[in-house]
N, C-alpha and C positions, 0 to 999 in steps of 0.2 A: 508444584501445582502447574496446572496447563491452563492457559486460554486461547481465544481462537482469534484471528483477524480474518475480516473478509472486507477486502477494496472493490469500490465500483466506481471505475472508469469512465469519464464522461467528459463531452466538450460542449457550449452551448450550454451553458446554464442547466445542464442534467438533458438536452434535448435528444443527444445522441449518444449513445453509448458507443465506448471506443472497443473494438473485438482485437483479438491478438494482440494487447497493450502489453509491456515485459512491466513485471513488480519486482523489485528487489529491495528486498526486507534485510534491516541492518540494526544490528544492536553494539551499543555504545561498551565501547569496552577500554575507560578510562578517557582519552580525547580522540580517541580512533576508533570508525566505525567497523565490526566487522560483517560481511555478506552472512546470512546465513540461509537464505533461500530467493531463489529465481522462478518464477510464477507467469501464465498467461491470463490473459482475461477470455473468458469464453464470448456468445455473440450476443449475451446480453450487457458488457465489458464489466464482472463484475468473475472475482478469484473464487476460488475454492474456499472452504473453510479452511485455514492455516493456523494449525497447531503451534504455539510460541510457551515458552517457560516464564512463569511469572514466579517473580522470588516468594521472599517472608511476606513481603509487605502484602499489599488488596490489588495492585498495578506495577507492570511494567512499560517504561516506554522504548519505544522500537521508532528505528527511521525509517521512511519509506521514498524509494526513486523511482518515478513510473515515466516511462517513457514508448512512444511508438511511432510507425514510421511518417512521414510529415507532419508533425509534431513536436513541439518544442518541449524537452525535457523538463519535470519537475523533480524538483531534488530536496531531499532532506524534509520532508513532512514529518512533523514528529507526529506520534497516536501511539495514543494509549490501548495497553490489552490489559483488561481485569479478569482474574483466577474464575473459569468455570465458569466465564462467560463469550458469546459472539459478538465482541466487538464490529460493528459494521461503518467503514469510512467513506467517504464520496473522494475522489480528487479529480479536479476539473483541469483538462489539458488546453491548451491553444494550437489552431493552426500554424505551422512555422511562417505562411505569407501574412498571416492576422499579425504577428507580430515585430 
């Protein structure tokens, strides 16, 4: 079965959307992450729908590392994608000087 993830990008408590953010979507395969897709954030900072494999079960989880330029990398979000559904996630970045 398939589900879908869509990330939106944001800095500022949701006030600003981040545009051209890279998403790289990782799925756990035993203690090692592997890549399985590389993504932009359009100008509203939010992906495409992203088609992802969900097993037997109702969910799978995926990591997510979203990172863009002056901006401090966020790593390793986990979220969930459920069978036949659009999962929709926020992740909030920081300025690299804010930080």
């Amino acid at each position: 079965m398939k589900g879908y993830l869509r990330i939106h990008v944001h800095t500022a408590s949701g006030l600003f959307p981040v545009k051209n953010a890279i998403v790289e979507i990782y799925r756990l395969s035993g203690s090692k992450p592997v890549k399985i897709i590389s993504v932009l954030t359009d100008e509203n900072g939010c992906t495409k729908n992203i088609p992802l494999e969900v097993g037997t079960g109702l969910y799978e989880v995926y990591c997510v590392d979203t990172m863009a330029g002056g901006f401090v990398k966020k790593e390793k979000s986990e979220m969930n994608v459920y069978a036949n559904t659009v999962s929709v996630h926020s992740v909030e970045i920081i300025l690299e000087e804010a930080a």
